[in-house]
Backbone bond lengths (Angstrom), bond angles and torsions (degrees), N, CA, C in turn:
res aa  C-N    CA-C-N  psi(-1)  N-CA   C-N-CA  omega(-1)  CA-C   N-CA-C  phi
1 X - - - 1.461 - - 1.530 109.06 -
2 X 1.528 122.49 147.48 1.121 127.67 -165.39 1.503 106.24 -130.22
3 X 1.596 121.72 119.18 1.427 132.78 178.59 1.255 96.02 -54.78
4 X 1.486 117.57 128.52 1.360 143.36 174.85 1.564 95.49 -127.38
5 X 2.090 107.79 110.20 1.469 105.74 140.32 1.334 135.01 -100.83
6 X 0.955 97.77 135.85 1.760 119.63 179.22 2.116 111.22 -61.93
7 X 1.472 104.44 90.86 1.550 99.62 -161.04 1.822 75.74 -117.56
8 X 1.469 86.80 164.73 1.507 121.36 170.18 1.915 102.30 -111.74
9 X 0.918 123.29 132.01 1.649 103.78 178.98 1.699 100.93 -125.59
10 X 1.328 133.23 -5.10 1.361 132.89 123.66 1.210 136.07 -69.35
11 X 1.246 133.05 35.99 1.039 137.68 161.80 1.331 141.55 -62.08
12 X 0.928 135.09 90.33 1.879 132.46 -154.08 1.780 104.34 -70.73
13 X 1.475 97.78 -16.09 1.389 96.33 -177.04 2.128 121.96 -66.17
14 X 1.040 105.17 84.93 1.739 78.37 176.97 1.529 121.05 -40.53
15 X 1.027 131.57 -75.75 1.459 128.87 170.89 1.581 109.32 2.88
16 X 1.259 96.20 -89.51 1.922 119.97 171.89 1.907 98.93 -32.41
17 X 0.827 119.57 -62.68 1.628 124.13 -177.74 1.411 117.98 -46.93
18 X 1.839 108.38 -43.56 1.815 123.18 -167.33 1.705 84.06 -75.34
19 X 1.768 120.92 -63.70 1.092 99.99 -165.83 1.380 125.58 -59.02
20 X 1.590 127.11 -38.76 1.189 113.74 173.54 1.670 135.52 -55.75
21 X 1.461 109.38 -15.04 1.415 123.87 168.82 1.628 110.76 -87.78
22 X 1.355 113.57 -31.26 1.535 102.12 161.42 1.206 127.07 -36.14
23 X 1.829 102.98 -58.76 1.643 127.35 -145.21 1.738 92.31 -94.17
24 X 1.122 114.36 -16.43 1.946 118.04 165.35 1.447 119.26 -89.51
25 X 1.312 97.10 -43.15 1.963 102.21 168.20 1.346 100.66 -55.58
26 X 1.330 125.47 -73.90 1.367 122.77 178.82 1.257 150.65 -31.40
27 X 1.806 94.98 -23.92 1.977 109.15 -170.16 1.962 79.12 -90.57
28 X 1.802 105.88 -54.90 1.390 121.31 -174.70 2.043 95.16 -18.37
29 X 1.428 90.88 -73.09 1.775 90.53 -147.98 1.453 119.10 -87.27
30 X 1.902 101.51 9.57 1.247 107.74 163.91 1.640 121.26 -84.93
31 X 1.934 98.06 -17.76 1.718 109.71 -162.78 1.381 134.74 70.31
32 X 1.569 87.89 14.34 1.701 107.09 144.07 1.510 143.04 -68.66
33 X 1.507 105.71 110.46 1.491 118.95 -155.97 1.799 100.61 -55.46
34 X 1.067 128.33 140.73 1.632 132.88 176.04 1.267 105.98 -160.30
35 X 1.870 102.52 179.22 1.365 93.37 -168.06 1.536 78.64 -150.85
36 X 1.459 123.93 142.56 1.456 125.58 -177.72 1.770 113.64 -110.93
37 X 1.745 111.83 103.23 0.840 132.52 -155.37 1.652 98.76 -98.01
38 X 1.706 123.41 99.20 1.395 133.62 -179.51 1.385 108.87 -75.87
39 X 1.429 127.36 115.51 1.388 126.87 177.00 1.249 106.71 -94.69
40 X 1.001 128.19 24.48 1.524 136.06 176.74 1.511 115.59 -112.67
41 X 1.085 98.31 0.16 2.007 119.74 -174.13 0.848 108.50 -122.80
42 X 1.565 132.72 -23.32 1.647 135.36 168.28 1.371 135.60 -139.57
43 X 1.049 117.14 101.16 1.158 111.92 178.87 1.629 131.24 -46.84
44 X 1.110 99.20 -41.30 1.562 110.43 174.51 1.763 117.45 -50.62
45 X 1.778 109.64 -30.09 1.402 122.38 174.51 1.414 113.43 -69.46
46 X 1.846 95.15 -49.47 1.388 89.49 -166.83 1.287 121.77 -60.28
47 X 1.803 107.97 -40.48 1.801 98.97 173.76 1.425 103.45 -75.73
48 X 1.141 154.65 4.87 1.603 126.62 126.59 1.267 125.71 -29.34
49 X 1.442 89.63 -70.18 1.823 77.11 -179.49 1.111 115.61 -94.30
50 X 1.291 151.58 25.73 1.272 144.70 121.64 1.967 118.94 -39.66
51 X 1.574 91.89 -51.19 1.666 86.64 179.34 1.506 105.70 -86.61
52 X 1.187 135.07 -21.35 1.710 118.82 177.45 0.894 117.68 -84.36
53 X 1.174 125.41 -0.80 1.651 124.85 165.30 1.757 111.06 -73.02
54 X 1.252 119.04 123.88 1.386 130.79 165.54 1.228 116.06 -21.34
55 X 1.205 142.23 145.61 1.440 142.74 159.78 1.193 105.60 -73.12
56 X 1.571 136.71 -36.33 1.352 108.10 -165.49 1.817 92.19 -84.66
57 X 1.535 123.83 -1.98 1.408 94.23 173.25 1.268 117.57 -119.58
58 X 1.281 105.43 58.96 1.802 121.66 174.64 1.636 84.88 -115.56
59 X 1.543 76.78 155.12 1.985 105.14 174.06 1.713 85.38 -61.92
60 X 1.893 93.50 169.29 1.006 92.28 158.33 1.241 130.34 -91.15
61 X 1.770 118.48 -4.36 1.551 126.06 178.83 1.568 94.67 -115.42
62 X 1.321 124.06 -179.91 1.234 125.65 157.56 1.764 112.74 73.34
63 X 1.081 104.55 -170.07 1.280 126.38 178.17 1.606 115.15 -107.04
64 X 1.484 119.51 147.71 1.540 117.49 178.96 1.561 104.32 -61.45
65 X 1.297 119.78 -176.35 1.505 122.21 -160.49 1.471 89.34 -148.93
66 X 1.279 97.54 125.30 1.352 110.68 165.09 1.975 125.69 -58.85
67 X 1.352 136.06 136.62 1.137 100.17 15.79 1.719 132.60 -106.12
68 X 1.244 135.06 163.01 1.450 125.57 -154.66 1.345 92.25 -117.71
69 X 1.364 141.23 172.06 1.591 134.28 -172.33 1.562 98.28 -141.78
70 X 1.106 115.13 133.68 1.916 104.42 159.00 1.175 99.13 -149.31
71 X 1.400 120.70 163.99 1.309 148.80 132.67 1.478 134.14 -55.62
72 X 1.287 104.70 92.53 1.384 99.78 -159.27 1.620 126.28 50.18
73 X 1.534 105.76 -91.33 1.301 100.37 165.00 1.644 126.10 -126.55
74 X 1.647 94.20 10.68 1.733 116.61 168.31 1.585 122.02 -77.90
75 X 1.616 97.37 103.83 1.624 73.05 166.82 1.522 136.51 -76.05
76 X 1.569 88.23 149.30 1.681 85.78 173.48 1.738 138.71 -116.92
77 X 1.738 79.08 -2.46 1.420 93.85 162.00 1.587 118.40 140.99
78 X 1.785 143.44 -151.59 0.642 147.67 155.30 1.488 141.53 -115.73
79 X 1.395 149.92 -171.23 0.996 115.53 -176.08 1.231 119.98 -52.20
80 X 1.463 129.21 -55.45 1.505 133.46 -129.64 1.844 83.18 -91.58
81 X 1.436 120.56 -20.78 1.664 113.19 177.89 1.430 107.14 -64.63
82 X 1.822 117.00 -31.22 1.604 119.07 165.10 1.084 146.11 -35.86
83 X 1.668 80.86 -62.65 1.373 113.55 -174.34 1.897 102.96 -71.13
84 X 0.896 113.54 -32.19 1.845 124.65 171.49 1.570 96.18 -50.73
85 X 1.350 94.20 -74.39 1.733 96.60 -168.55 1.574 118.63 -43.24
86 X 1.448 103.10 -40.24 1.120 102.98 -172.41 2.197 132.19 -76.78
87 X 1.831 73.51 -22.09 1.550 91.68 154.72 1.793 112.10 -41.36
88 X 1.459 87.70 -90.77 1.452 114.59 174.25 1.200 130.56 -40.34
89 X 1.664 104.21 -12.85 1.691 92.47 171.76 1.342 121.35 92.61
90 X 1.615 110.63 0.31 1.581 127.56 -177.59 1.555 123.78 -120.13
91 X 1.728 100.09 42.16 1.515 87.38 -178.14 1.347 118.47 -91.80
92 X 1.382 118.87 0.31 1.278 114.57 174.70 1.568 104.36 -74.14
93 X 1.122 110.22 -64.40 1.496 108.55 -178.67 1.206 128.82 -51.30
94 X 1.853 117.98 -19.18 1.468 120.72 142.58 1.212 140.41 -62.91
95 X 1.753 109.53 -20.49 1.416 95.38 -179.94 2.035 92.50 -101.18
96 X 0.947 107.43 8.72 1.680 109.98 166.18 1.845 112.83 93.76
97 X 1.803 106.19 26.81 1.273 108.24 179.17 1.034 109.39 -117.35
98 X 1.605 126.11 163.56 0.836 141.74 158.79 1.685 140.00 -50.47
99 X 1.615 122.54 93.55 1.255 125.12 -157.56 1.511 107.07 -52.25
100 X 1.559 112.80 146.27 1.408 116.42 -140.52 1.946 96.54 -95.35
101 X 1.549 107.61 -6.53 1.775 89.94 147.38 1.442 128.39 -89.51
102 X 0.823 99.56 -11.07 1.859 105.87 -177.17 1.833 98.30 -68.77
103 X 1.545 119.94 -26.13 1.171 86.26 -148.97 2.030 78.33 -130.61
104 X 1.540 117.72 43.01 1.133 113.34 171.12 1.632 111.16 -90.81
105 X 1.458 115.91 136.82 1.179 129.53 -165.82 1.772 103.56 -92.99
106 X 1.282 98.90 138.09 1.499 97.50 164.31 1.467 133.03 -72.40
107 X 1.310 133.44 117.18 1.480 111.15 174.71 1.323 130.95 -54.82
108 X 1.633 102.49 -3.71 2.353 101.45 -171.38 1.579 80.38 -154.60
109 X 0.794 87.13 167.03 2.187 110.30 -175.31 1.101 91.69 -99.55
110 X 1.766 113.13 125.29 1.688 122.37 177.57 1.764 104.85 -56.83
111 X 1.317 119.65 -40.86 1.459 110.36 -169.42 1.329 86.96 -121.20
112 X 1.707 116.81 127.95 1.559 134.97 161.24 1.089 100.55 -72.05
113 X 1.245 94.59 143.48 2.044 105.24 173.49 1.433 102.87 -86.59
């Protein structure tokens, strides 16, 4: 599965703009594979992620605001759920991967057969 963010890239909003360069700087300089999904270029995306986003985490007026995060096709949340994880030290396990010591490979087998 491949991190797909949900960006607007016309966005007049600064706010909307800082977070989406956060949550891309961040996958960027960790070397987390993603893919940057413009809802401003397709309609067909945007009501994607309009409907896979959770109900309890839609506004209560309006439409969700980019940027939106999933897993393939899991969501994983929105900015400020990021920006949490990333406090805490849990964004791997927010965006639903595997933390990158758990899953470092050895180059030689500690005991040769």
């Amino acid at each position: 599965m491949v991190i797909r963010v949900f960006i607007a890239s016309s966005s007049g909003f600064v706010a909307i703009k800082k977070k989406q360069q956060d949550v891309v700087r961040f996958l960027e300089a960790n070397k987390i594979e993603f893919e940057e999904v413009d809802i401003t270029m397709s309609e067909e995306q945007r009501q994607w992620m309009y409907k896979n986003v959770p109900p309890e985490k839609k506004p209560a007026q309006g439409n969700p605001l980019p940027p939106q995060i999933f897993n393939g096709d899991r969501y994983c949340g929105d900015y400020d759920s990021f920006f949490e994880s990333k406090e805490s030290n849990t964004v791997f396990s927010f965006l639903g991967l595997k933390s990158r010591l758990a899953s470092k490979v050895l180059p030689f087998p500690l005991h040769p057969s």
